[in-house]
C-alpha positions as CSV (number, residue, x, y, z in Angstrom):
1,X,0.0,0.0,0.0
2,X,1.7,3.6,-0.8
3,X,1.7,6.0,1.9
4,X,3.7,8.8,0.1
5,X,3.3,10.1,-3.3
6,X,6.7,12.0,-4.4
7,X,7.6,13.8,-7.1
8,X,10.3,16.1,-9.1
9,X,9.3,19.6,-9.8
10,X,10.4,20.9,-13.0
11,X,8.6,19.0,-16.1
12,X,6.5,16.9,-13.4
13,X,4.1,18.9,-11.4
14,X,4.8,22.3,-13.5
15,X,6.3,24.0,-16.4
16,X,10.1,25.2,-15.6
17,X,10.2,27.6,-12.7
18,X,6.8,28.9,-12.8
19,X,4.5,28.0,-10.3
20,X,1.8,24.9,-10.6
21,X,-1.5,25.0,-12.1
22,X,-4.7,25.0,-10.8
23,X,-6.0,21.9,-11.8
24,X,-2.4,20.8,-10.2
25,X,-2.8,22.1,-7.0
26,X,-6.1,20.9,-6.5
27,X,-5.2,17.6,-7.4
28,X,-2.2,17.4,-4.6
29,X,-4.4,19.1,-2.0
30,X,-7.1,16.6,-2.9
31,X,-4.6,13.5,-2.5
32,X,-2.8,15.4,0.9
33,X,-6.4,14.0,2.5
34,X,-5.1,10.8,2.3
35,X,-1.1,10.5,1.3
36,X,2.0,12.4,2.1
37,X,2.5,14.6,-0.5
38,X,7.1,14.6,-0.7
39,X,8.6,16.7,-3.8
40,X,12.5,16.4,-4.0
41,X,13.8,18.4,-6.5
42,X,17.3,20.2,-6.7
43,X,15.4,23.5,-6.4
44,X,15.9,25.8,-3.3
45,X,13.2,25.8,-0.6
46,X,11.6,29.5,-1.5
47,X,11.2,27.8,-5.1
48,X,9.5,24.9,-3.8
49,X,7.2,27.7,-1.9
50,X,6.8,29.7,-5.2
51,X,6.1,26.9,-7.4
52,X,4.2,25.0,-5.0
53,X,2.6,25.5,-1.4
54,X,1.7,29.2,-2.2
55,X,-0.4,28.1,-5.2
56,X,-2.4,25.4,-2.8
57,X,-6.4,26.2,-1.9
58,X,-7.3,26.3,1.8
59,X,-8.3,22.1,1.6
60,X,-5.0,21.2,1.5
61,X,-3.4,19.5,4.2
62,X,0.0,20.9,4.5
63,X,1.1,18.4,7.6
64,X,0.7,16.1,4.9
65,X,3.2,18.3,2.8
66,X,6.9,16.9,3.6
67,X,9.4,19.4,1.3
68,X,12.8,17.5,0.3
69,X,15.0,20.2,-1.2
70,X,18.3,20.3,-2.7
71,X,17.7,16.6,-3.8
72,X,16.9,15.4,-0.5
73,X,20.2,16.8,1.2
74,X,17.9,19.7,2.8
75,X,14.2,19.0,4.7
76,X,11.2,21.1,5.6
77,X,8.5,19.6,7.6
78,X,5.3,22.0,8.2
79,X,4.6,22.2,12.2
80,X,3.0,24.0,14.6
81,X,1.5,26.3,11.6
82,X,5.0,27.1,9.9
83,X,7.7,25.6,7.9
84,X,10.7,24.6,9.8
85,X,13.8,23.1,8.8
86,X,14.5,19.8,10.2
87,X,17.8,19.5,8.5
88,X,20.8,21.1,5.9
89,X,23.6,19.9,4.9
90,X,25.3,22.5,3.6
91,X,28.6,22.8,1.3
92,X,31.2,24.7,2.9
93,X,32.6,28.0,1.5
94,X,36.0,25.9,-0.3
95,X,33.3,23.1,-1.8
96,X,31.3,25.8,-3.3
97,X,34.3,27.8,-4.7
98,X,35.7,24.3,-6.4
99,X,32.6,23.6,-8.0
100,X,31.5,26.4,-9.2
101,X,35.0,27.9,-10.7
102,X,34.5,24.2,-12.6
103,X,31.1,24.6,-13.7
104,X,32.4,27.9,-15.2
105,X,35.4,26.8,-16.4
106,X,33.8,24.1,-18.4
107,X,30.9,26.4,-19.9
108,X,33.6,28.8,-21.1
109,X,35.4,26.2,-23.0
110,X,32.5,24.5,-24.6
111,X,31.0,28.6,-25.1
112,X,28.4,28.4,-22.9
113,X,28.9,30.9,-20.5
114,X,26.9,34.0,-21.7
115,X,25.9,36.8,-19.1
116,X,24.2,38.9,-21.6
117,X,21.4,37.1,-21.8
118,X,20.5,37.2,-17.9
119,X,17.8,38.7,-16.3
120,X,18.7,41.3,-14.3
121,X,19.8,39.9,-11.2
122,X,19.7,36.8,-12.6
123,X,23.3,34.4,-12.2
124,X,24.5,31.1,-14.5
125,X,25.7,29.6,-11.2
126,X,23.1,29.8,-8.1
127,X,24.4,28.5,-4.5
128,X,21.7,26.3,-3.3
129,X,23.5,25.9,0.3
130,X,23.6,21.9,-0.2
131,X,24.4,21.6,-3.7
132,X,25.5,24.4,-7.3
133,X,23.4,24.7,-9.7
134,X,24.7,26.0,-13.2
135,X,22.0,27.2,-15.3
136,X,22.9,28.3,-18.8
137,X,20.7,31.0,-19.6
138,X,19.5,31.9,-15.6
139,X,16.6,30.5,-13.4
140,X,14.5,33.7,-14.8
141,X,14.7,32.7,-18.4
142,X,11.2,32.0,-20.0
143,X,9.9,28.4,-20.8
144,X,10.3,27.5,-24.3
145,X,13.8,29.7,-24.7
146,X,14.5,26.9,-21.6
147,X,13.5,23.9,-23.0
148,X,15.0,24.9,-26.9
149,X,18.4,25.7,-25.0
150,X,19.7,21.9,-24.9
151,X,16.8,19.8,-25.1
152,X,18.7,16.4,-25.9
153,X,21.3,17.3,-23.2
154,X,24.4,17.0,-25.3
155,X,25.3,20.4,-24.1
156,X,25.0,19.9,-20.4
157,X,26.8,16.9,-21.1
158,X,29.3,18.3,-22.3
159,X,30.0,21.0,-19.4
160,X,29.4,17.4,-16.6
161,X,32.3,15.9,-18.3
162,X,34.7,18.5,-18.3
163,X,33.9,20.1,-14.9
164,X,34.4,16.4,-13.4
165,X,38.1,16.5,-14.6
166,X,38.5,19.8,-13.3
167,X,37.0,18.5,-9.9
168,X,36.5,15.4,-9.9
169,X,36.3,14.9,-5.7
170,X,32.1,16.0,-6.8
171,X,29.5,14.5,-9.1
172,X,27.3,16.5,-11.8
173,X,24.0,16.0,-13.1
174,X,22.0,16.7,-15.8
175,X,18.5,18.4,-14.4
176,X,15.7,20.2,-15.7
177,X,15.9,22.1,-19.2
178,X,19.2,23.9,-18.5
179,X,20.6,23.2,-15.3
180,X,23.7,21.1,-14.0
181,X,23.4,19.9,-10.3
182,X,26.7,19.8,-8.6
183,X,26.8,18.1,-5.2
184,X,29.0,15.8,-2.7
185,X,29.2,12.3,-4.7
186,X,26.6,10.4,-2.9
187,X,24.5,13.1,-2.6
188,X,21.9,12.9,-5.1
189,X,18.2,11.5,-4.7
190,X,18.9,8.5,-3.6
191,X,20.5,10.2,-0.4
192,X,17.5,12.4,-0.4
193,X,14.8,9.3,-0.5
194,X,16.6,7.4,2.0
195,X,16.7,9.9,4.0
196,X,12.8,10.6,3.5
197,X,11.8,6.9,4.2
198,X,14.2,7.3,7.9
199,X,12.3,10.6,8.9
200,X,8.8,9.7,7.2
201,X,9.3,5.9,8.3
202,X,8.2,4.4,5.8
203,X,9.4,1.6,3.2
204,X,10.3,2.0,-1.1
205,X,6.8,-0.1,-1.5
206,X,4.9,2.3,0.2
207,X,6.4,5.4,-2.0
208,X,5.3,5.9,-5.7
209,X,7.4,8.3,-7.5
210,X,7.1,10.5,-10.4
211,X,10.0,11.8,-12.6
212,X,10.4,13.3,-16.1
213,X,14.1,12.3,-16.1
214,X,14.5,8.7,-15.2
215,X,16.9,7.8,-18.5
216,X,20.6,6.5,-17.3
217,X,22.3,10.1,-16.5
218,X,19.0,12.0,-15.3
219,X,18.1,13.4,-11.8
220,X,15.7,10.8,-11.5
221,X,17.3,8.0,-12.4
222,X,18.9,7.1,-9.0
223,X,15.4,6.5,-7.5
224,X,14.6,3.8,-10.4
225,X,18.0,2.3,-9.8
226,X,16.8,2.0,-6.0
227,X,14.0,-0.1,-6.4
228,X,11.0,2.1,-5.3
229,X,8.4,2.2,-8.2
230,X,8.7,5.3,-10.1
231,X,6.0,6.5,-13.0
232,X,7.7,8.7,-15.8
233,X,6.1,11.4,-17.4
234,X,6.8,13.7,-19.9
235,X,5.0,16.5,-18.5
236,X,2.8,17.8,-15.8
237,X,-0.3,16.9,-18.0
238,X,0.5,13.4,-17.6
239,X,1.2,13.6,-13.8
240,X,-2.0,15.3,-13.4
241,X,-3.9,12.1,-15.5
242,X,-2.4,10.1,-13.3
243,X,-3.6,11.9,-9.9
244,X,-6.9,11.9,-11.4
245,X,-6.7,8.2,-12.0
246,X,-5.6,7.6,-7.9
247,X,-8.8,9.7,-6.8
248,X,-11.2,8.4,-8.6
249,X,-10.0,4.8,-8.2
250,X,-10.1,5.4,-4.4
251,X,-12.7,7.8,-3.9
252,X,-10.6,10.4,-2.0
253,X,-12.5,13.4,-1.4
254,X,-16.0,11.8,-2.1
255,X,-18.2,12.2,0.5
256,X,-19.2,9.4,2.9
257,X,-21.7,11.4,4.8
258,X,-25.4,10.0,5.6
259,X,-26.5,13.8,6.2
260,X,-24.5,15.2,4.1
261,X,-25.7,16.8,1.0
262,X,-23.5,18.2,-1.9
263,X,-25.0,21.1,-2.4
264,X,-24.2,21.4,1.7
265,X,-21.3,19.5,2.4
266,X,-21.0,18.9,5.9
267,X,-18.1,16.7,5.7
268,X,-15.1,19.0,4.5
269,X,-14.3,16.8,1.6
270,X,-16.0,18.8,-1.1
């Protein structure tokens, strides 16, 4: 029986960096009656706020809301009526001058390190505490200049391989449309999800997972290579088909009320 439905971000419950839709976030608040809703996604925690939990109606039940960010290496658990970090752990000052001057170094060789087309205050390389994240063209770039910008991954690639010689004591990953995770080898989502099923106490059979990169080299692809049964989409459209599929299969949300009447729900579930 699954307990926890988890997902990626990017390209699984949304478009890149813009926040959810509707239809999305009434389909995870709608599911949070019954599961424990778990994202883990490289992203930092005020994106998983942005994209996510500030787009959720009032039904949702956001104890049931368990935030794994930075692939897992950072964790937000909502209680008492706030957010609170349970743990971080973070890169220290030399780790995140290494891997960034590498990231750079490698874009600048290959040419793809190109300030001018930022946003203001936009950066190529973001510090996400835990982990680096080189984005090519910045977080703020628009959707579809995002996913045209390398969207069979041979560029990112490219900038993985040599940034590994240059510091090869770290591991980098493909993600999203244009970004390259870099992170303590180990520490990619399979560190995150083991450490979810410790503080969530639960088991890989009772988590269902949902990734749009689950291919040999993608951010998700350490959770197939775990074991715990992972559904891969290409889009948010096809995550959201899915949710549909697990609420009306189950009924969650449908009222079991003897006195209670749609048209005046008594129940909370409508």
């Amino acid at each position: 029986m699954k307990k926890i439905l988890s997902f990626d971000i990017d390209n699984t419950l949304n478009e890149p960096k813009m926040p959810i839709f509707p239809e999305m976030a009434e389909l995870l608040a709608t599911l949070s009656q019954k599961y424990t809703i778990a994202p883990i996604s490289g992203q930092k925690y005020d994106q998983f706020l942005i994209q996510i939990i500030n787009n959720l109606p009032e039904s949702a039940n956001l104890d049931n809301f368990h935030l794994f960010v930075g692939q897992g290496t950072q964790y937000y658990a909502h209680k008492d009526g706030e957010w609170k970090q349970i743990f971080n752990f973070a890169l220290t000052d030399t780790q995140v001058a290494e891997i960034s001057a590498a990231l750079k170094k490698g874009a600048e060789e290959l040419g793809y390190w190109d300030e001018s087309v930022l946003a203001p205050g936009d950066e190529i390389i973001e510090n996400r505490e835990s982990m680096i994240a080189y984005s090519a063209i910045g977080q703020a770039a628009g959707v579809e200049a995002k996913k045209a910008w390398d969207p069979d991954m041979t560029k990112r690639n490219a900038i993985a391989k040599i940034a590994k010689e240059l510091a090869p004591s770290y591991d980098f990953e493909v993600a999203g449309t244009t970004t390259i995770n870099a992170f303590v080898p180990g520490q990619n989502k399979e560190f995150g999800m083991n450490h979810m099923m410790e503080h969530l106490n639960v088991t890989k059979p009772e988590i269902l997972y949902f990734g749009d990169m689950t291919q040999p080299g993608g951010n998700d692809y350490p959770v197939v290579q775990m074991g715990i049964e992972t559904i891969t989409v290409r889009d948010w459209k096809e995550t959201a088909a899915v949710l549909k599929a697990i609420i009306a299969m189950e009924g969650i949300g449908s009222c079991d009320c003897d006195d209670c009447q749609c048209d005046d729900c008594k129940c909370g579930k409508h």
